[in-house]
MDTraj code that builds the backbone (N, CA, C; nanometers):
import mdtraj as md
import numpy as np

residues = "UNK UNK UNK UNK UNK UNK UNK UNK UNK UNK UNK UNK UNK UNK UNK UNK UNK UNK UNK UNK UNK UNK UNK UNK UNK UNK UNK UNK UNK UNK UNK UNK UNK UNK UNK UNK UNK UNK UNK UNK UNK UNK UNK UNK UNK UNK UNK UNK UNK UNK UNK UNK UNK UNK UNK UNK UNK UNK UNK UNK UNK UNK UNK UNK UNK UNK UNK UNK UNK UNK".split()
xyz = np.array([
    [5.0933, 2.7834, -8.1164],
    [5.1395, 2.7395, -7.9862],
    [5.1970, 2.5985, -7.9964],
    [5.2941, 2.5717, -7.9252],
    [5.3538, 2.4086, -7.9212],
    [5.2678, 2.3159, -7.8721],
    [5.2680, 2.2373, -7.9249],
    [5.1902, 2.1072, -7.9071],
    [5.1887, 2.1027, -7.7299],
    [5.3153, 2.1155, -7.6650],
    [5.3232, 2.0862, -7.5245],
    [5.2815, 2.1906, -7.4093],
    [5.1970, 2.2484, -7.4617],
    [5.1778, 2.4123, -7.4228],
    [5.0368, 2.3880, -7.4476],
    [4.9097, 2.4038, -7.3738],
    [4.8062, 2.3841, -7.4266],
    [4.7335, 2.5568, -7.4190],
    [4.6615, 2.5894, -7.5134],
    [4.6473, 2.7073, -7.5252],
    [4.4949, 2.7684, -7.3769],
    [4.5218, 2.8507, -7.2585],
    [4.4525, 2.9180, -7.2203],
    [4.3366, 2.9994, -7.2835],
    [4.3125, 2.9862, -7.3844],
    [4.1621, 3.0411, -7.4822],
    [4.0811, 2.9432, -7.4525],
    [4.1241, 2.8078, -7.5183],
    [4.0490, 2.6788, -7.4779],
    [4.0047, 2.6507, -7.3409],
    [4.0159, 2.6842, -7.2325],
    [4.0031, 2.6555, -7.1020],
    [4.0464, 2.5372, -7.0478],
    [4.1678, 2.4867, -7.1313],
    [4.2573, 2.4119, -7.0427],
    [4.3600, 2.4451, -6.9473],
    [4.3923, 2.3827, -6.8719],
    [4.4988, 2.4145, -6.7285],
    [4.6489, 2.4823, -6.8011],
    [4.6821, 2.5643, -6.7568],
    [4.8074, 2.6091, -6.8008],
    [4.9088, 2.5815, -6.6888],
    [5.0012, 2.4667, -6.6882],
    [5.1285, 2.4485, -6.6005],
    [5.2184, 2.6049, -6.5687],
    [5.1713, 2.6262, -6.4553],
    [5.2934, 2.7447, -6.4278],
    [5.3259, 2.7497, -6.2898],
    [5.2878, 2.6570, -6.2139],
    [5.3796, 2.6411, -6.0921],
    [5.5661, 2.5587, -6.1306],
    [5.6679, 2.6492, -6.1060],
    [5.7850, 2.5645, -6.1156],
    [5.8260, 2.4656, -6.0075],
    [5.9494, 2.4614, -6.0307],
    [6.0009, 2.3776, -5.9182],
    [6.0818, 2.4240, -5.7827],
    [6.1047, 2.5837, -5.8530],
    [6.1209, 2.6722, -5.7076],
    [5.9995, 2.7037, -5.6518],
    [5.8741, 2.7514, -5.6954],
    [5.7956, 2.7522, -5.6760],
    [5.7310, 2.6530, -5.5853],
    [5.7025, 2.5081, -5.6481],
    [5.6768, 2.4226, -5.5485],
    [5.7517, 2.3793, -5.4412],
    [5.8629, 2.4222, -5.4474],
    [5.9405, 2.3606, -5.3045],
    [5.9280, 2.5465, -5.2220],
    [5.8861, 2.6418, -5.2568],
    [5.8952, 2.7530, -5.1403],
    [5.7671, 2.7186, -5.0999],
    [5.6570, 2.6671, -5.1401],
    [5.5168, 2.6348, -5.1420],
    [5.5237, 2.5445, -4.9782],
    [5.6392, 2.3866, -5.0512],
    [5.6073, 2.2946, -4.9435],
    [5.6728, 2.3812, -4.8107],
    [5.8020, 2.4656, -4.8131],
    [5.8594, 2.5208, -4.6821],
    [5.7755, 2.6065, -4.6314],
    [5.6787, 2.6648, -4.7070],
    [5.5829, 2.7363, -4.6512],
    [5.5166, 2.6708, -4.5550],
    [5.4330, 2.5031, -4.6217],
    [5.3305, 2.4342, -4.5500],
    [5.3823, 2.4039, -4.4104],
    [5.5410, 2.3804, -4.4135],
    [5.6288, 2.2873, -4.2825],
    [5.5920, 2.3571, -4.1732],
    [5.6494, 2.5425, -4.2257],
    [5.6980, 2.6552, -4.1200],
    [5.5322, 2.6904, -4.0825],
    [5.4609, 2.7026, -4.1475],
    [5.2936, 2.6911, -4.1105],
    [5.2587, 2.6011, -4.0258],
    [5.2858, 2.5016, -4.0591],
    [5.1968, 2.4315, -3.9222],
    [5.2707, 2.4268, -3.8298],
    [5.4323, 2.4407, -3.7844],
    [5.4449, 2.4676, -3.6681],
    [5.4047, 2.5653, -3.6298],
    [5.3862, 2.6653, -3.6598],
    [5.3239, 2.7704, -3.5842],
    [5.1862, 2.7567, -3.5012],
    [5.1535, 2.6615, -3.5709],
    [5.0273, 2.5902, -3.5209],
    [5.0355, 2.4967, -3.4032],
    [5.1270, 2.4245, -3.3965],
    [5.1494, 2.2752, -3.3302],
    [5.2471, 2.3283, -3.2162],
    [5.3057, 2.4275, -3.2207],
    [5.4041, 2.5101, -3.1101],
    [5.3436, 2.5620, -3.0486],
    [5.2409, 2.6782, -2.9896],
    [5.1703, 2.6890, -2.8991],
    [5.0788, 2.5583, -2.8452],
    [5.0642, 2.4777, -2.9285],
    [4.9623, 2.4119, -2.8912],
    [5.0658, 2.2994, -2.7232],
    [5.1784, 2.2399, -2.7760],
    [5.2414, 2.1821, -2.7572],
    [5.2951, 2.2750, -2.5906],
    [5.3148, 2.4125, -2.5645],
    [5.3714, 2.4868, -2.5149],
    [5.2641, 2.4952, -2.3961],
    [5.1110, 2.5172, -2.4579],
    [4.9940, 2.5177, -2.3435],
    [4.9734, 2.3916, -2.2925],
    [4.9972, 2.2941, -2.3828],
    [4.9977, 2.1514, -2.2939],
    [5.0830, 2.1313, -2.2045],
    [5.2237, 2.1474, -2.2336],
    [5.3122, 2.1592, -2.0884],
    [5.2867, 2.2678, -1.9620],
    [5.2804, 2.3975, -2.0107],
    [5.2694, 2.4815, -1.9141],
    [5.1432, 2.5541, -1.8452],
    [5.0307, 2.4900, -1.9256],
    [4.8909, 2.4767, -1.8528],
    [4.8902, 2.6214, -1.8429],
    [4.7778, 2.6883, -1.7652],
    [4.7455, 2.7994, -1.7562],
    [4.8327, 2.9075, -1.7808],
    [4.9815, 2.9086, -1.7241],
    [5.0788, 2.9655, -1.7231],
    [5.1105, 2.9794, -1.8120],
    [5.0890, 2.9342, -1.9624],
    [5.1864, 2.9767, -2.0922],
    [5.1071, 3.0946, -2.1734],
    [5.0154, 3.1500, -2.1419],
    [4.9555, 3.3042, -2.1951],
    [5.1172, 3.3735, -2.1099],
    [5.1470, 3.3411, -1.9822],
    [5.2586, 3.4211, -1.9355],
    [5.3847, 3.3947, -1.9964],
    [5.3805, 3.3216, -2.0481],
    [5.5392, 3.2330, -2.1241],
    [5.5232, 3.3498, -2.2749],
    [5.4056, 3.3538, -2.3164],
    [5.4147, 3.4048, -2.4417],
    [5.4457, 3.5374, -2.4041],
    [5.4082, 3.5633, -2.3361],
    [5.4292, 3.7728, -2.3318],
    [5.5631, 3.7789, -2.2795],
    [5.6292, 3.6970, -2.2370],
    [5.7720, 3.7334, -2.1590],
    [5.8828, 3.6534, -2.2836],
    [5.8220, 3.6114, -2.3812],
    [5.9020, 3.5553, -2.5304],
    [5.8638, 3.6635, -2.5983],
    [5.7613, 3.7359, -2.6407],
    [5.7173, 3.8840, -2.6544],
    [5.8244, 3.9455, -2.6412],
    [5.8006, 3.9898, -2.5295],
    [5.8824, 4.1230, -2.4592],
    [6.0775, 4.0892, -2.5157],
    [6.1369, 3.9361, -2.5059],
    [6.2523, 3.9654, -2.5010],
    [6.2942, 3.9303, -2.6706],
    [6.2281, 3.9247, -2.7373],
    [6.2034, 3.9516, -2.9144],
    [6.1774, 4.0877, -2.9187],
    [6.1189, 4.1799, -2.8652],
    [6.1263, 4.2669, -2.8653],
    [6.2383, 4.3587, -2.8517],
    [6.3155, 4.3144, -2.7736],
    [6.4081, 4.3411, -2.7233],
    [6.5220, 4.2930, -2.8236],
    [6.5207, 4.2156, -2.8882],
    [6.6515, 4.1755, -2.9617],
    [6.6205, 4.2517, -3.0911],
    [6.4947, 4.2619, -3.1222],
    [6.4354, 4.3118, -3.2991],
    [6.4774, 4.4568, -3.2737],
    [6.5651, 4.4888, -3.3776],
    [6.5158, 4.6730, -3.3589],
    [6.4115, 4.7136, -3.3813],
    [6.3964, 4.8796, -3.3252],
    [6.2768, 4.8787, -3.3889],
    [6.2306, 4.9631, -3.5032],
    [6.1630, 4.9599, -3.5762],
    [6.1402, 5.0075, -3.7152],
    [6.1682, 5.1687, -3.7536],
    [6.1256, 5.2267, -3.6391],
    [6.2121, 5.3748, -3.6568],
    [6.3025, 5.4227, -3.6423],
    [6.3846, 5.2992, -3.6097],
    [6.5213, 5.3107, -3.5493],
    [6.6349, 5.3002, -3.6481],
])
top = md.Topology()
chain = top.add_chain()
for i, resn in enumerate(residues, 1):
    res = top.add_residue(resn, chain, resSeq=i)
    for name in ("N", "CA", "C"):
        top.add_atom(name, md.element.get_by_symbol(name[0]), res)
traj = md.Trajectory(xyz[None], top)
């Protein structure tokens, strides 16, 4: 094995995350926590009323997505 390659028998760390890898990783972390921070942000403005905001963003995604048997 190359010197720069440390051998997995030994139980050292083997580098195999790349650099596409780590950058689909970080767009992962971004698009993750908004998903998080967007409802949150959505019930703070629209107070009780945004359980109703979500089902009527529901319904018209629904409406634009085909649908799978289609």
């Amino acid at each position: 094995m190359p010197a720069d390659r440390p051998d997995p028998a030994q139980g050292a760390l083997v580098r195999a995350l790349g650099v596409r890898a780590l950058a689909v990783n970080i767009v992962n972390m971004i698009v993750g926590s908004g998903m998080f921070e967007l409802p949150a942000a959505v019930a703070a403005v629209l107070g009780p009323s945004s359980g109703i905001a979500y089902l009527v963003c529901a319904v018209a995604v629904g409406l634009v997505r085909p649908l799978p048997w289609s």
